[in-house]
matplotlib code that plots the C-alpha trace (Angstrom):
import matplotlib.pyplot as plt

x = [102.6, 102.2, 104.9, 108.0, 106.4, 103.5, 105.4, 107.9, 105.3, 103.6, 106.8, 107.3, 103.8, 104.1, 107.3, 105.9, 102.8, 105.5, 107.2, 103.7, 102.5, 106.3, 105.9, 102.1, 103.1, 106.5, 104.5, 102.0, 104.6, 105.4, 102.2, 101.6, 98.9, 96.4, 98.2, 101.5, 99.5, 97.9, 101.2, 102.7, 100.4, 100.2, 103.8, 104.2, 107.3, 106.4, 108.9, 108.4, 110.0, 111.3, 113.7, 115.1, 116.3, 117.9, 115.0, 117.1, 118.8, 116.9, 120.0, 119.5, 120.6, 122.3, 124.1, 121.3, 121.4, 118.5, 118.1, 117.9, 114.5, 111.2, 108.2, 104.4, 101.7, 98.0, 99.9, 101.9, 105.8, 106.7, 110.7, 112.3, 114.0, 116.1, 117.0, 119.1, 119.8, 119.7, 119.4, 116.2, 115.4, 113.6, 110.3, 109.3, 106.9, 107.4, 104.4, 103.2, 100.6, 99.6, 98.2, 99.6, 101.8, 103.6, 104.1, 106.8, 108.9, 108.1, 110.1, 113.1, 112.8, 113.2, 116.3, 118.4, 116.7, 118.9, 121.5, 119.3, 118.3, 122.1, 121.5, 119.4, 121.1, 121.2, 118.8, 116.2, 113.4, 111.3, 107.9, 106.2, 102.5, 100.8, 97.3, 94.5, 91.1, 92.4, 95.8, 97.8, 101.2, 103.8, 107.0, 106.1, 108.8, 112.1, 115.8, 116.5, 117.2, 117.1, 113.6, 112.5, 114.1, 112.3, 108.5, 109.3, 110.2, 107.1, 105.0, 106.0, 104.7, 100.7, 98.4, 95.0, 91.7, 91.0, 90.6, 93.6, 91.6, 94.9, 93.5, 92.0, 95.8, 97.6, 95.0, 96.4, 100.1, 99.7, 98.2, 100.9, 103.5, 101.3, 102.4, 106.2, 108.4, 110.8, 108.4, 110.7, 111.4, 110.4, 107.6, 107.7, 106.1, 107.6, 105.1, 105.2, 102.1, 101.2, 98.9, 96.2, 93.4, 90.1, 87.3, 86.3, 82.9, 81.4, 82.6, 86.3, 88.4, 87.6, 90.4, 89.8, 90.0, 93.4, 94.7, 93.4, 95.5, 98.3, 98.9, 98.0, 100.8, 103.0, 103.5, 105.2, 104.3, 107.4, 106.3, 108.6, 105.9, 106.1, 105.5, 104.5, 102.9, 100.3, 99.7, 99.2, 96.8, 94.9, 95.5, 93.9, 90.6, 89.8, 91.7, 91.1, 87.9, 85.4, 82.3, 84.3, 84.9, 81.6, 81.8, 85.9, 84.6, 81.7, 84.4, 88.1, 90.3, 93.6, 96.4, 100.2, 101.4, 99.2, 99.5, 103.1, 102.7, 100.3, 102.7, 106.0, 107.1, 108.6, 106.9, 110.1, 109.1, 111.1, 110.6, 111.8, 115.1, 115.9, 114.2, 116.3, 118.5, 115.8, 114.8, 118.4, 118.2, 114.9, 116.3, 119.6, 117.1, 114.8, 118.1, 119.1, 115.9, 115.8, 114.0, 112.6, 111.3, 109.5, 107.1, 103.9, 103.0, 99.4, 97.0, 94.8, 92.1, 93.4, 92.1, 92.1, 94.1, 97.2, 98.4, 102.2, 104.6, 107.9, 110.1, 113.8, 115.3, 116.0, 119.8, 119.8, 118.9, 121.6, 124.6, 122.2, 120.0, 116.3, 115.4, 112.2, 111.3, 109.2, 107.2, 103.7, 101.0, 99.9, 99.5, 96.4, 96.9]
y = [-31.9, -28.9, -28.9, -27.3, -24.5, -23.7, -23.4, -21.1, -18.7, -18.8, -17.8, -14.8, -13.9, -13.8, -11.9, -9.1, -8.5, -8.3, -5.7, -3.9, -4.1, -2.3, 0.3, 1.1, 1.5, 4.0, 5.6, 5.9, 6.9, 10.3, 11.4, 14.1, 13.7, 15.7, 16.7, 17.5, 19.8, 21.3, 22.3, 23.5, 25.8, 27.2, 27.6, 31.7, 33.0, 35.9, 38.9, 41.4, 44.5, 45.3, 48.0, 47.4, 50.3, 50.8, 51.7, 54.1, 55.8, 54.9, 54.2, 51.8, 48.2, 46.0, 43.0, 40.7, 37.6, 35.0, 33.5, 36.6, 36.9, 35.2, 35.5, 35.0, 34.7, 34.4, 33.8, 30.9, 30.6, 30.7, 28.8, 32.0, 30.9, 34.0, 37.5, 40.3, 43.9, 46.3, 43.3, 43.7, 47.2, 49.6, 51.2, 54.7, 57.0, 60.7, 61.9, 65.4, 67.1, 69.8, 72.2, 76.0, 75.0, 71.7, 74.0, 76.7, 73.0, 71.6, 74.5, 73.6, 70.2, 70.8, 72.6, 69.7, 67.0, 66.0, 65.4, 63.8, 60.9, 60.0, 58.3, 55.7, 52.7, 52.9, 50.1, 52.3, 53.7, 56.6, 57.6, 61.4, 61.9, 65.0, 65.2, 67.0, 65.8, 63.0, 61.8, 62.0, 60.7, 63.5, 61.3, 57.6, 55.2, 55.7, 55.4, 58.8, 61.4, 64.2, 63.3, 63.3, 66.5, 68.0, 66.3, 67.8, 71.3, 70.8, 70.2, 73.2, 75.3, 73.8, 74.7, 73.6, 75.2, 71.2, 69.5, 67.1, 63.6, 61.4, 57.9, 58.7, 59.7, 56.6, 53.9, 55.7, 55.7, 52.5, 50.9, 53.1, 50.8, 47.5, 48.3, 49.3, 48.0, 46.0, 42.7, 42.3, 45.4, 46.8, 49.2, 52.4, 55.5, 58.8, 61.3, 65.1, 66.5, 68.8, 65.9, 67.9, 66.3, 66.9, 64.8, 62.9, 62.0, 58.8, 58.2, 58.8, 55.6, 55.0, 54.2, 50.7, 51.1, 52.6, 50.3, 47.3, 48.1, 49.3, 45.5, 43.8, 46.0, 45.5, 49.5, 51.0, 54.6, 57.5, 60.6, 64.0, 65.7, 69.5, 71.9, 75.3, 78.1, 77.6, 73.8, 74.1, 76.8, 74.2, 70.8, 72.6, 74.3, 70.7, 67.7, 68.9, 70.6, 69.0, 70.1, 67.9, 64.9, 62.6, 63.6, 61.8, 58.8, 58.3, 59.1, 58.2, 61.0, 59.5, 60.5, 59.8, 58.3, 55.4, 54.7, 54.2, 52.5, 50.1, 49.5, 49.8, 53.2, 56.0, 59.9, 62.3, 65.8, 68.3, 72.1, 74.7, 74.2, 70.8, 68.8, 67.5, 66.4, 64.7, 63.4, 62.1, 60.3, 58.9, 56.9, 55.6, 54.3, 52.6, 50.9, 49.9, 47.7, 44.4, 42.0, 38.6, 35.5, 32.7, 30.4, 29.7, 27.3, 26.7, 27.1, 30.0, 30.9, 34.1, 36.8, 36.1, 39.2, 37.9, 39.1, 39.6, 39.9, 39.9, 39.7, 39.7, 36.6, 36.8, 35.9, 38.7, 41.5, 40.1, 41.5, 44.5, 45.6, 46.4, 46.8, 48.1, 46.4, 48.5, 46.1, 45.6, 43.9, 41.5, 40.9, 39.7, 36.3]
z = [74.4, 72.2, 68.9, 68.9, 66.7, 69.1, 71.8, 70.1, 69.1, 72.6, 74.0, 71.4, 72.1, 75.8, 75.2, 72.7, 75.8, 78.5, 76.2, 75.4, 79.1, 80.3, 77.9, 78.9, 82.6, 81.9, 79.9, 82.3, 85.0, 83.0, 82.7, 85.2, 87.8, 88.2, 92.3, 90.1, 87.5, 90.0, 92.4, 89.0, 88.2, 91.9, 92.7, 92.3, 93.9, 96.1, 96.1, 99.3, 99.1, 103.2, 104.8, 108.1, 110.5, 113.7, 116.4, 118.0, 115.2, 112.0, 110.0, 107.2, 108.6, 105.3, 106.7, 107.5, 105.5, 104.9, 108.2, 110.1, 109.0, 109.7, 107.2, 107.9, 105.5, 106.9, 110.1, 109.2, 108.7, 105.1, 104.0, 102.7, 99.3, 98.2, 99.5, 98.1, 98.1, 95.0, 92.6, 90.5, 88.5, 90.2, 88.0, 89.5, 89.1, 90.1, 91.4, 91.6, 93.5, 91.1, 94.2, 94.7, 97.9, 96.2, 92.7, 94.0, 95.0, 91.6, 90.1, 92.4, 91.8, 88.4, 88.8, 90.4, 89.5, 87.1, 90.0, 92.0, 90.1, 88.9, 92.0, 90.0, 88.1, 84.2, 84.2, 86.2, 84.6, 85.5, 84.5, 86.0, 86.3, 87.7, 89.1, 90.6, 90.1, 87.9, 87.2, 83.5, 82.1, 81.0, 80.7, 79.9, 81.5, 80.3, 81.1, 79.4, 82.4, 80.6, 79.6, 82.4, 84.0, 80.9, 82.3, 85.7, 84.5, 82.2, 85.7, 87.6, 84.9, 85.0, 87.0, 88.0, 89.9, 90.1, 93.7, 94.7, 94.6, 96.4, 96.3, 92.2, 91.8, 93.8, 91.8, 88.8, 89.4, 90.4, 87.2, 85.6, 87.4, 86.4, 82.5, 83.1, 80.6, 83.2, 84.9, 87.2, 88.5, 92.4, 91.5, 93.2, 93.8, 94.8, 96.0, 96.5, 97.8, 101.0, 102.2, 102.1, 100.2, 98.7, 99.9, 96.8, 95.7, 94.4, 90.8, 91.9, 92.6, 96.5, 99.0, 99.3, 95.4, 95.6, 97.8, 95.9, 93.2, 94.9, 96.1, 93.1, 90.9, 93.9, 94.7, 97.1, 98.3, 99.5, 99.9, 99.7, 102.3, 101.4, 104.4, 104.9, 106.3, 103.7, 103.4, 107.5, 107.3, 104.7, 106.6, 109.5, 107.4, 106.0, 107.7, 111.3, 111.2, 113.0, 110.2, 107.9, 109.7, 108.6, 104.8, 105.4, 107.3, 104.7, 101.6, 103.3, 101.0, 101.9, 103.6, 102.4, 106.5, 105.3, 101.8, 103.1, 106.4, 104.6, 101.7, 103.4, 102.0, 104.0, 104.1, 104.2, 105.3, 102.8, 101.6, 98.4, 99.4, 100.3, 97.5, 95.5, 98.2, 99.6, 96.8, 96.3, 99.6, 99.2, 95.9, 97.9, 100.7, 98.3, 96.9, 99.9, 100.9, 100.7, 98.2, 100.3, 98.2, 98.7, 97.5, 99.7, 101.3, 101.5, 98.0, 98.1, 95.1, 93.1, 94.4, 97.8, 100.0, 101.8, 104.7, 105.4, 108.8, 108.8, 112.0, 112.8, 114.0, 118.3, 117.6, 114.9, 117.0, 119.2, 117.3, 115.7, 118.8, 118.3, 114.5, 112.8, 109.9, 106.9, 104.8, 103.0, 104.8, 102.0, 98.2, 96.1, 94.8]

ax = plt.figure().add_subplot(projection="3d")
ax.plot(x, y, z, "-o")
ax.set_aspect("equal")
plt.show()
């Protein structure tokens, strides 16, 4: 038998490693894992910018709610985790083909523009950029309405002898929108041009380039699509001659109908007189779209190109008939 003092202090030392060997394991237990630092760092809520219409009528459909709509990334069914209308800020850039047959609508722009863009929230800001063979910043972003009536009266006045490089002035614009002051704003871009491009060489910003960084900044395209006797005459001398049409497939120029269909934009056809109604309507229907979130499911590397679907729910188009849905078809990780 051991004494009474050798057995106390094996019981105290027992006691103090039981009390050491607890603490090691909770301590252990908060300590992330490597899974949990790893699904922290690769949860990235996806916002998608979407407008749905009627098919038969186009009217802007706004009563949908969260279930109604089924979302697909690379194919698989993504849990949609918030949707709302007209919530965030919305970061625009006013866009402005610099050619002949778009500069006579400039100078009526300029004259109601003012009007027009009351139809933007306070919070809304608004940058304008001109371009021909390259792009450049009149107006930075700014809230200040006035300021920006001033850029747009400012573009009607230049001219250029320049081609109109589209896809050097969408990569542009779009950057542009990559530095606006508001993070969490939808980024937009409002377009007036005559969609009749120049076929760029190989130093301008390609396409492919355009559109790379169109989905990375998260840009959507409108276009206010200026017709006339002249832009015709020119969409038919270069965009539907024959001569030209393996110098375009070698050096794609760009075309407004799909930066928008690829982005989920709109292309609205307006003229001289119309244009700042137009333009008026164009910035109710961009408020009007909805913003879907959601966090994916599967872990891709940055950098890989995700594709995007989004459908109406079966018991949806029930109640709403046949509905067109206007979204981007991915995002870069």
């Amino acid at each position: 038998m051991f004494p009474q003092v050798i057995r106390d202090a094996l019981r105290w030392l027992l006691l103090a490693l039981f009390l050491h060997m607890a603490f090691l394991n909770r301590a252990h237990a908060q300590l992330p894992t490597q899974d949990d630092e790893v699904i922290r760092v690769n949860v990235q809520l996806v916002q998608v910018d979407a407008q749905v219409l009627e098919k038969k009528t186009g009217r802007a459909v706004s009563s949908l709610r969260k279930e109604d709509f089924q979302l697909y990334e690379d194919g698989v069914q993504q849990k949609i985790a918030e949707l709302s209308r007209d919530q965030f800020p919305l970061s625009v850039v006013l866009l402005f083909d610099l050619t002949d047959s778009v500069r006579p609508v400039l100078k009526q722009l300029g004259a109601g523009a003012l009007e027009a863009l009351q139809h933007l929230k306070p919070e809304d800001e608004v940058a304008v950029m001109v371009y021909a063979k390259s792009a450049q910043v009149l107006q930075d972003f700014t809230t200040n309405r006035e300021l920006v009536v001033s850029a747009i009266e400012a573009a009607s006045t230049m001219k250029s002898d320049e081609p109109a490089y589209f896809n050097e002035a969408i990569f542009l614009a779009s950057a542009e929108l990559g530095n606006s002051k508001n993070p969490k704003s939808r980024r937009t871009i409002i377009w007036l041009t005559d969609n009749v491009p120049n076929i760029p060489g190989s130093k301008e910003h390609s396409e492919k380039d355009a559109f790379r960084k169109a989905f990375e900044t998260e840009t959507v395209v409108f276009s206010l699509l200026e017709r006339s006797g002249e832009s015709d005459f020119f969409a038919a001398a270069y965009t539907r001659n024959p001569m030209f049409i393996p110098l375009r497939m070698q050096h794609p120029p760009g075309d407004v109908h799909k930066y928008a269909e690829r982005t989920g934009g709109e292309v609205m056809t307006s003229g001289k007189k119309d244009i700042s109604a137009k333009l008026a309507k164009m910035i109710d229907e961009i408020r009007t779209r909805y913003t879907i979130g959601y966090y994916p499911s599967a872990k891709e590397q940055k950098g890989k190109f995700c594709e995007i679907k989004i459908k109406i729910a079966a018991d949806a188009e029930k109640h709403e008939g046949k509905l067109v849905v206007r979204t981007k078809k991915g995002y870069y990780r």
